[in-house]
Steps between C-alpha positions, in 0.01 A plus 500: 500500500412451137567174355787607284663617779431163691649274207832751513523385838611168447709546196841478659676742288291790658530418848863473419534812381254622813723357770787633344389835504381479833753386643760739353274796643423292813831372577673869637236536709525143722892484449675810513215752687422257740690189613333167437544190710404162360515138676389180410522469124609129565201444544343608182774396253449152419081515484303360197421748254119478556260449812720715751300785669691797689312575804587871688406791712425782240635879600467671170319438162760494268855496655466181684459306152752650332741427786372125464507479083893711551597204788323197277689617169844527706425140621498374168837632393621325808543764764422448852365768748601739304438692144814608445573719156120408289650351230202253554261754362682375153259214492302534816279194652122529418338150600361691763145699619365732764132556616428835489169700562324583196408869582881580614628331157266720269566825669747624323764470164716372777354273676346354104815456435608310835208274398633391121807386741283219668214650698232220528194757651237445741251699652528616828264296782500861678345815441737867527275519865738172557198312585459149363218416172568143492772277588777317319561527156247563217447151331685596174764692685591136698492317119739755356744465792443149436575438138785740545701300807470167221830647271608820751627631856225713694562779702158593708424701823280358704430789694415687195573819644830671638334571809721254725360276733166480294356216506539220215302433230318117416568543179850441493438164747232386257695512169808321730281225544397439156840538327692365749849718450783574646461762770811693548411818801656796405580756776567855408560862639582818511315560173263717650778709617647545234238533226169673496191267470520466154890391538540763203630779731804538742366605850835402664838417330751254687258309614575117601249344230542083647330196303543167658406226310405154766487146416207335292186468750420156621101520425264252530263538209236331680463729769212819532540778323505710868820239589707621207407814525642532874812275338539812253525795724690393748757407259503833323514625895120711457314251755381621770771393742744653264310814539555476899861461470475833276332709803686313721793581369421905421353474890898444610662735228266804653573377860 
């Protein structure tokens, strides 16, 4: 991303004008093609402005995100599980980031122009094999998460990948530590259903698309990375015992 592009980021006039038009192209496609369910917004209404990071399962690249920026902005104008008629996209809420990979965000004009809207990049700890190169978070990847949690909300995957079940990244547990936010778990689905990878594309329309929003994580700062991480995933329901309850629960559906 050149570093024109980078400073038009954070002028708040574009992203403005970004969310708005995202959301007015966005908006047919989670309200009225598919029906979207949202709980816990109680929980996310009264938050500081800065230090808050959004923790969820990821099922698609792009429509997950926009669900999250359309359900944040609705918050702000004071609605509650719900987004109603998008009036909010008149001055939309954009104290507010996502981690994204790098490679994804500079694919295409699209996905460029998701990134002016708040993409903070990183570089995938995986290779397209889906073998790991290294773990956790490049150095300056963790710093820009960092500096951008001190005035902003974050919304990061830690599985970094909308393969579900897959196991979490350290990254996410490491920058937790340092910053010490507030954790809010975000559960979604029925993304993948509906949406093609990209979240671009309809695959399925009427599709139950859920987000449920659960209280702030009690963490304890002071505890291994390896704790928190556990602490994450099972609260976005991809841990291992979650994953048990899933086959467990296909096992009696196919019975």
């Amino acid at each position: 991303m050149s570093s024109f592009s980078e400073r038009l980021k954070h002028v708040q006039i574009v992203r403005k004008f970004i969310y708005a038009l995202v959301g007015v192209v966005s908006y047919p496609g989670l309200v009225w093609m598919n029906k979207l369910k949202i709980s816990g917004t109680e929980h996310i209404k009264d938050l500081p402005r800065r230090n808050v990071m959004f923790v969820s399962n990821h099922q698609t690249y792009f429509a997950d995100v926009i669900t999250f920026l359309h359900i944040f902005c609705a918050v702000k104008w004071r609605k509650q599980n719900k987004l109603g008629v998008p009036y909010y996209l008149l001055n939309p809420f954009t104290n507010v980031y996502y981690v994204a990979a790098e490679e994804t965000m500079r694919a295409t004009w699209i996905s460029r122009l998701f990134t002016m809207a708040g993409a903070i990049t990183v570089k995938r700890t995986w290779n397209p094999g889906g073998t790991e190169k290294r773990k956790g978070l490049d150095p300056s990847d963790t710093r820009k998460i960092s500096r951008a949690l001190e005035n902003n909300w974050i919304i990061t995957f830690p599985q970094g990948t909308t393969k579900p079940f897959a196991p979490g990244r350290k990254g996410t547990a490491l920058i937790i530590k340092m910053a010490k936010p507030v954790v809010i778990p975000v559960v979604i689905n029925g993304f993948w259903r509906a949406f093609d990878k990209k979240g671009l594309r309809f695959k399925k329309r009427g599709t139950l698309l859920t987000v449920r929003f659960k209280p702030p994580l009690e963490i304890d700062y002071e505890a291994p990375t390896e704790e928190i991480l556990d602490q994450l995933m099972e609260a976005i329901e991809q841990s291992k015992p979650w994953m048990m309850k899933g086959a467990h629960h296909r096992a009696k559906l196919q019975g």
